[in-house]
N, C-alpha and C positions, 0 to 999 in steps of 0.2 A: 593170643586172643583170650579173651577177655572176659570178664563177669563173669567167669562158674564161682560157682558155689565156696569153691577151695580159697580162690582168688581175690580178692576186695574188689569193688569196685573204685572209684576215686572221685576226689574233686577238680579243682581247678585254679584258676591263673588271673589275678588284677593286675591290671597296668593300663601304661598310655602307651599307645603307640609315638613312636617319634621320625620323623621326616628322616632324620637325621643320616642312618643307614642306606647304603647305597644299592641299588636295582640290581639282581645279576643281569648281566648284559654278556656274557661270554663265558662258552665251555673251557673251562680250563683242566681237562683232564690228561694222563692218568695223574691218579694221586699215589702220596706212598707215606710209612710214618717216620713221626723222630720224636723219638723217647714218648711224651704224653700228648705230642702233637698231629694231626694230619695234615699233612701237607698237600697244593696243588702243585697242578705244572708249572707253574709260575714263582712257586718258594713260599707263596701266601701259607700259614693257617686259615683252615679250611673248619667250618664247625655245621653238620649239618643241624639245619632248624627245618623239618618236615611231616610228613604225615603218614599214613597207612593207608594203603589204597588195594581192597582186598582182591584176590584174583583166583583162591584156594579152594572153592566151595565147588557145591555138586556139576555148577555148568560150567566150570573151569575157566571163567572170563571173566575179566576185572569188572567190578559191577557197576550198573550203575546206568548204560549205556542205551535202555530204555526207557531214559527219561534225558537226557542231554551227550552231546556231543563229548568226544575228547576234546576236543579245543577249549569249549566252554568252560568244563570241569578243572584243566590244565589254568583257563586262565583265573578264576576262582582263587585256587592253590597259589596262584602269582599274585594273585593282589592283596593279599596279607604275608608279603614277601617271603614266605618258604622258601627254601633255594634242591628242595630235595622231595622222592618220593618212595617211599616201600612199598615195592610192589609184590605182590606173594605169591606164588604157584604151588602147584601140586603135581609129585615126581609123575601119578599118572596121567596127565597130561603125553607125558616123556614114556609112558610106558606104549601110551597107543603109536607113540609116533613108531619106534623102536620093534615092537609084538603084534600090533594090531592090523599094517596095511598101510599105518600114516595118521596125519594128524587129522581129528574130526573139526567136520565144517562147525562155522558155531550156527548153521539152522538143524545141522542133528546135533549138538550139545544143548542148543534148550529143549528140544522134543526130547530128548533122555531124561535131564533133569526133571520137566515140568508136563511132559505129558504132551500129545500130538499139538491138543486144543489149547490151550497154556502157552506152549512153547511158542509155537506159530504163533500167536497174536503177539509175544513179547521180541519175538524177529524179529514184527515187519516192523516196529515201533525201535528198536535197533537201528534198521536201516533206513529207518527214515529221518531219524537225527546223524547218523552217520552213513552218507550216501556212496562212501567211498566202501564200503562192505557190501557184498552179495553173495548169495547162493554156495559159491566155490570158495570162499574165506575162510581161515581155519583159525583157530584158537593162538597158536603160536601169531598169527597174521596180525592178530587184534594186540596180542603184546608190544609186537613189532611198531604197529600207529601209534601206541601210545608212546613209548620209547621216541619214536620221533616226534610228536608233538611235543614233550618234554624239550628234548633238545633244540627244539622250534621257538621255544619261550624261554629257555635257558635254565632250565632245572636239571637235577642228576636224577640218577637212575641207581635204587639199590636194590636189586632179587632179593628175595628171601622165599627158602625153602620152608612155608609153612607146613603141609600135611603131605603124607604119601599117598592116599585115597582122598580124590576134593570131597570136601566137606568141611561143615564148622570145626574149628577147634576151638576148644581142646578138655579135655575130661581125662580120668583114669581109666576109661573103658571105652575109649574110640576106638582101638587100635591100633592108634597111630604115635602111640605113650614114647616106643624104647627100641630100642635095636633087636630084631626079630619078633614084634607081635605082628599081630594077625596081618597087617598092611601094611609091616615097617619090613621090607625086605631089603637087606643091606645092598647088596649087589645093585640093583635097582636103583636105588637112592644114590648112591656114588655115580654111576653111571646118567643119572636123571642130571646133576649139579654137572657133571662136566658138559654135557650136553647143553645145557642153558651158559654156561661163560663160556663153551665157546661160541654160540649162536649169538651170545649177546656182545663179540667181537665187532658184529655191525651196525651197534647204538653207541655213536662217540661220545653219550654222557653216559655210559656206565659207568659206576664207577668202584661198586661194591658190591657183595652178594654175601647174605648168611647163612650158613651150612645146613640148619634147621634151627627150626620153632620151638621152643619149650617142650627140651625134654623132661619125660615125668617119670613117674612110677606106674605100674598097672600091668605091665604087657604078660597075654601069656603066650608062656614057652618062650618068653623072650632070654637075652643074655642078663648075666647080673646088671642091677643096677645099682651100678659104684663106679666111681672116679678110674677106676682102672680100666674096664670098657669102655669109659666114653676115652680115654688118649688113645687105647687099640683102636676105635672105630674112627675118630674126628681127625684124627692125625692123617692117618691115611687118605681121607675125603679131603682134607687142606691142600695136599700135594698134590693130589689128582686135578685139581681144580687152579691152581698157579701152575702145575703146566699146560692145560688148557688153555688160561687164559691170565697170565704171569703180571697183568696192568691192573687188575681190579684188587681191592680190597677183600681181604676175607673176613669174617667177622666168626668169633667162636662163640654159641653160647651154651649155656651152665646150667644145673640140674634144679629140680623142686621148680620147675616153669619157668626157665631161665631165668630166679632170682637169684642163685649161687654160682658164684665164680670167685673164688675164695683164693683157693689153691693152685689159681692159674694165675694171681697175682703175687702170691705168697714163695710160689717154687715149692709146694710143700710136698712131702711125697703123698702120692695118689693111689697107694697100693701097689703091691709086689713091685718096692721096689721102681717105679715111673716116677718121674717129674716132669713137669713144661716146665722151659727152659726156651728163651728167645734163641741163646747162644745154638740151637741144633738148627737150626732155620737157614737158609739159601734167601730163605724172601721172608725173614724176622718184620721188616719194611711194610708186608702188608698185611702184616696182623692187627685187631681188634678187637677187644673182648666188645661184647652189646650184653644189657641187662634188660631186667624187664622189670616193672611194678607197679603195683595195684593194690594201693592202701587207703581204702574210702572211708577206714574209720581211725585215722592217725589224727590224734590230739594234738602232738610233740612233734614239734620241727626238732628238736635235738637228738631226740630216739630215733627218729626216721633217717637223719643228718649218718647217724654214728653206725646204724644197720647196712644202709647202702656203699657206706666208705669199705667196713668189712668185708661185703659181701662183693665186691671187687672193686668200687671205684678207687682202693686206695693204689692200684696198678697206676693211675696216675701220679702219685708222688713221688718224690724227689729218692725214698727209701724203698722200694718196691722193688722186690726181685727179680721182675718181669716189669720194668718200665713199657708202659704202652696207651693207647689211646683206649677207653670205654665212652661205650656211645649206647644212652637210656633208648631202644628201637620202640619201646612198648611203655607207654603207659596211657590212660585217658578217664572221663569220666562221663555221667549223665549229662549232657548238652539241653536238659530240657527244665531244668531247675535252678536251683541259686548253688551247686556244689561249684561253681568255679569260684568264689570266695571263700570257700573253708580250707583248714590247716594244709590237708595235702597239696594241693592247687599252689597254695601261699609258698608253701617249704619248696616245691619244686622247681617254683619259678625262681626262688631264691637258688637255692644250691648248682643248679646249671649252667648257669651263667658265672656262679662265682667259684664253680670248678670247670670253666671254659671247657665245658665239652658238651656235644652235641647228645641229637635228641629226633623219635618221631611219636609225633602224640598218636594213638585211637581213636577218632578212623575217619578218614574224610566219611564217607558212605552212610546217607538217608538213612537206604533203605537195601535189601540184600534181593534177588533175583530168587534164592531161596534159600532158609536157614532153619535147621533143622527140623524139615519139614513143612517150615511153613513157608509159601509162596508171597511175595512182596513183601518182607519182614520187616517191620518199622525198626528204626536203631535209633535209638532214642541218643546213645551215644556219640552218633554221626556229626561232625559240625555243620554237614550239609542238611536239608530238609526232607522229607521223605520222594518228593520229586525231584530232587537235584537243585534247584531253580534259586535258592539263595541257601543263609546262614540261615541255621535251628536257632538260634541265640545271637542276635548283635552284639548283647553284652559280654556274653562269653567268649565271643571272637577279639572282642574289643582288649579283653585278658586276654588271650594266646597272644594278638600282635606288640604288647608289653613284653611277652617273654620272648618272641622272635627279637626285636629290638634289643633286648640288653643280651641275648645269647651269640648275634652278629658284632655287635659292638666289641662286647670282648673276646 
């Protein structure tokens, strides 16, 4: 996530949408890789073209939901042919289920988040667009409907372990930076991810989950922050996670807000002596590096072209020490202005498609339930409106279904 300060913000995507591209109409999962490719059940290349749909914040439930239905929203996401969604959790979630008694209803998740009076009225407004939720519904539950509404209309389904404590990310001082700050407890978070692939063994469009969210710098008392802890720490949470759940994808991401992944396409060493290396793998297959970025003030498609290839997409070529699939989970821009014409927007629509790999822009979501502090936080970034109810931007949507069309196509 997106817009700090550290981060750029970005632009955006012209095109025409084209008929041309076909509907998904069937789960065809598990998937698995080959060399820069993702495969389905079927043997097709697979590329996802999707969104972010946040679930990590203080009330631990995808948001959005007091203002329109899952269906609604799901079918939104289908009608500018997406074929996929990032969904995002938070390990505490997984903590209460595990330490606390079980998992909390989501009418005491927004009374925590948002206050007695707050919460209650943003409930009943919950259950009244979604009547199939009440009283005794728990957080994991609301995952669950979404999951299968997905699979109802024929999208996939990718976890991503955003924060260990819900809440917005991400900053150098959440404490959710690095392996051991204040809320990043290792144990936990490995235990949190097995926990979710294998609960999400009963959504047949899973298909993917990413280990975590941009790691960064900051943490204290945490462990070093260098290439050498993250293979001790990732490595371990990969295998713990294919045996869990041995069909889903794993996705690794890289340091400085997962804009680095350098040296997991390179084979370089990583300190004392480590390297990644596909060849130590049992399930090489469901590897995937994911990148993230966020560059609102790029002039230069060629500098941007030549930063992103280094900084891992070049794992996709033919020369790569680590041949493998990268897939952009993160990037997005202002949906309330003209940046989805400018250079970034233009370059990215360009490079994705003509290095046929997938992508999830930032962020379906209006409006957030509540973000850092503030309760119904407008997201000006959202493609949705602040009530869920249409597009922020027609014309801006009108660019993204250009870039879904040329990034299916090829």
């Amino acid at each position: 996530m997106k817009a700090t300060a550290l981060f750029f913000a970005v632009a955006a995507l012209p095109a025409v949408f084209s008929a041309a591209v076909p509907s998904i109409s069937a789960i065809n999962a598990p998937f698995k890789t080959n060399k820069q490719w993702i495969v389905d059940s079927t043997g097709k290349n697979f590329t996802y073209a999707g969104v972010n749909w946040p679930g990590a914040g203080e009330v631990m439930i995808p948001e959005g939901l007091q203002y329109a239905s899952i269906a609604s929203i799901v079918s939104k996401i289908k009608s500018i042919r997406m074929n996929s969604v990032r969904l995002t959790f938070a390990i505490e979630m997984i903590d209460d289920i595990k330490d606390n008694g079980g998992d909390v209803t989501i009418k005491n998740a927004f009374n925590k988040a948002l206050g007695s009076t707050n919460g209650t009225k943003v409930y009943q407004q919950v259950i009244k667009n979604n009547p199939q939720f009440n009283d005794k519904t728990t957080r994991v539950q609301v995952f669950d409907a979404i999951a299968a509404e997905l699979n109802k209309q024929g999208l996939y389904v990718h976890l991503d372990n955003h924060m260990s404590k819900g809440a917005w990310c991400c900053g150098s001082g959440d404490g959710n930076t690095w392996f051991g700050d204040t809320y990043y407890n290792v144990n936990n978070w490995k235990r949190g991810l097995q926990y979710m692939a294998e609960h999400g063994k009963q959504w047949p469009n899973l298909v993917s989950i990413g280990l975590r969210n941009e790691f960064r710098s900051g943490a204290k008392n945490g462990l070093p922050y260098n290439w050498a802890t993250w293979y001790d720490q990732v490595i371990p949470a990969a295998n713990l996670v294919n045996q869990a759940n041995p069909n889903i994808l794993i996705f690794l991401s890289g340091l400085d807000y997962d804009t680095k992944m350098e040296p997991i396409a390179t084979g370089a060493d990583l300190g004392n002596g480590k390297k990644f290396s596909l060849s130590n793998f049992s399930y090489a297959d469901k590897l995937v590096i994911e990148l993230h970025n966020y560059q609102n003030d790029a002039t230069d498609c060629g500098s941007m072209e030549s930063g992103l290839w280094n900084n891992g997409f070049r794992a996709t070529g033919e020369k790569a020490a680590n041949r493998m699939p990268v897939v952009l989970t993160e990037f997005g821009f202002d949906q309330s202005g003209s940046d989805y014409t400018k250079t970034y927007a233009t370059c990215i629509k360009k490079l994705m498609p003509q290095w046929k790999t997938g992508w999830m822009v930032w962020v379906v979501s209006g409006s957030y339930y509540i973000r850092s502090g503030t309760q119904d936080y407008e997201e000006t970034w959202g493609l949705l409106n602040h009530n869920w109810s249409g597009w922020r931007s027609q014309n801006a949507i009108n660019a993204l279904q250009g870039m879904i069309d040329a990034s299916l196509k090829g």
